[in-house]
C-alpha positions in Angstrom: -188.5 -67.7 -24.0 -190.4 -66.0 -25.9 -187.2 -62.7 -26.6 -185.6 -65.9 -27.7 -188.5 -67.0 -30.3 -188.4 -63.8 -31.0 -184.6 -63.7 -31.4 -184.7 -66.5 -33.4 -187.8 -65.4 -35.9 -185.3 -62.0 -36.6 -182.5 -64.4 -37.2 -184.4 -66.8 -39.2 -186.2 -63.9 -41.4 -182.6 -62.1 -41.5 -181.4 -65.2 -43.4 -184.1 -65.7 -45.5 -183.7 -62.3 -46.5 -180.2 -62.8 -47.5 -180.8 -66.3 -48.7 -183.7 -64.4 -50.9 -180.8 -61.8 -52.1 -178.6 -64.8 -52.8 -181.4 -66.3 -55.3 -182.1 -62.9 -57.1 -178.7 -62.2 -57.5 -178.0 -65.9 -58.8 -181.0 -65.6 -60.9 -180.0 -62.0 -62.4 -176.5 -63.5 -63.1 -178.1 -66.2 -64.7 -180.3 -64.4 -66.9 -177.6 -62.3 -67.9 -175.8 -65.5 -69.0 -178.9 -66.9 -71.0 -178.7 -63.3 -72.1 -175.3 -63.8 -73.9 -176.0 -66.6 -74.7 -179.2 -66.3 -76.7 -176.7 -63.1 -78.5 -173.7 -65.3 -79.2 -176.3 -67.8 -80.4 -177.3 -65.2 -83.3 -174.4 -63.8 -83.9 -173.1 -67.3 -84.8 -176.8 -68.0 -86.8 -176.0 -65.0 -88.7 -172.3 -66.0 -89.8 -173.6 -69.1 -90.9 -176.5 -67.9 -93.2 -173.6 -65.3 -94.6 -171.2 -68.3 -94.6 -173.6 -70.2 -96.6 -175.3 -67.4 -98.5 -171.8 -66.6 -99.9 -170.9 -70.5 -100.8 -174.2 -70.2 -102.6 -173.4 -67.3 -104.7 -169.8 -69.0 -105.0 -171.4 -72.3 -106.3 -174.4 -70.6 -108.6 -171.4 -68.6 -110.4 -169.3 -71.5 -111.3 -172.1 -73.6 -111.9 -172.7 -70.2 -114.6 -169.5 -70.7 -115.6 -169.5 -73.9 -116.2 -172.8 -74.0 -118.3 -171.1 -70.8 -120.5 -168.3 -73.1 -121.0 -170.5 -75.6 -122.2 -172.7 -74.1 -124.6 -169.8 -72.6 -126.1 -168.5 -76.1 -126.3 -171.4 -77.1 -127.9 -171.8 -74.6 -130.6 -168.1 -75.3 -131.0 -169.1 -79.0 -131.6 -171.7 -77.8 -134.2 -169.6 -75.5 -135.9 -167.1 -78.6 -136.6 -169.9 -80.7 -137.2 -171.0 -78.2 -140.2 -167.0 -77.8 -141.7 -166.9 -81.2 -141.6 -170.4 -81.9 -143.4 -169.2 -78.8 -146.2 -165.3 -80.4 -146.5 -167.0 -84.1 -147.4 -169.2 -82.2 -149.9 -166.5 -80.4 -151.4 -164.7 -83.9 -151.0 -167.0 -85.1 -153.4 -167.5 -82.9 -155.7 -163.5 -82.6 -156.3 -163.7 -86.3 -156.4 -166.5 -85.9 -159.3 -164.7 -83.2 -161.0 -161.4 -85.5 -161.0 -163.6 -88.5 -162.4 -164.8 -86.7 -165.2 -161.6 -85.2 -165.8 -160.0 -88.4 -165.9 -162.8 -89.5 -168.6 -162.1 -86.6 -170.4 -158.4 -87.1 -170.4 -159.2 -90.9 -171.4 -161.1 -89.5 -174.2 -159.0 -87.4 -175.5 -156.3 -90.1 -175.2 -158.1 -92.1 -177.3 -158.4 -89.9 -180.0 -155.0 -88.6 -180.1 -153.9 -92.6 -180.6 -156.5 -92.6 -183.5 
């Protein structure tokens, strides 16, 4: 009985060996999958901050180009805004000058007739 026990125990500690193996195996694979994981992970991390890094540069230049446009707009605007201000001055004054030509005329009509 007891070659038999001690049979057994050599079975039973062969297959806890192997069973043991198993595990470390599994649990090697299994790091190495966490492994590629935690890389892929990054890898995809990192494509996104470029991803969004470059739809920021993307966004801050147009945004630059849009504010250029608009301050060109604007002095555009004031530029108008000035012709505009000079034409009703010289609008006036050519108004004047055609009043007092007008008297003038009316004057001189006046005493022609006389």
């Amino acid at each position: 009985q007891l070659h038999q026990t001690m049979s057994e125990k050599n079975e039973l500690t062969k297959s806890l060996e192997m069973v043991q193996k198993e595990l470390e195996e599994k649990e090697r694979e299994m790091k190495r999958e966490i492994s590629e994981y935690k890389d892929r992970l990054l890898q995809a991390e990192r494509e996104h901050q470029d991803a969004l890094a470059e739809a920021n540069q993307k966004n801050e230049a147009e945004i630059e180009a849009h504010q250029d446009k608009m301050n060109s707009l604007e002095l555009f605007i004031i530029s108008q805004k000035l012709e505009i201000e000079h034409l009703k001055s010289n609008k006036e004054e050519l108004s004047n000058s055609l009043k007092e030509a007008n008297q003038t005329l009316g004057e001189l009509l006046k005493t022609k007739v006389r």
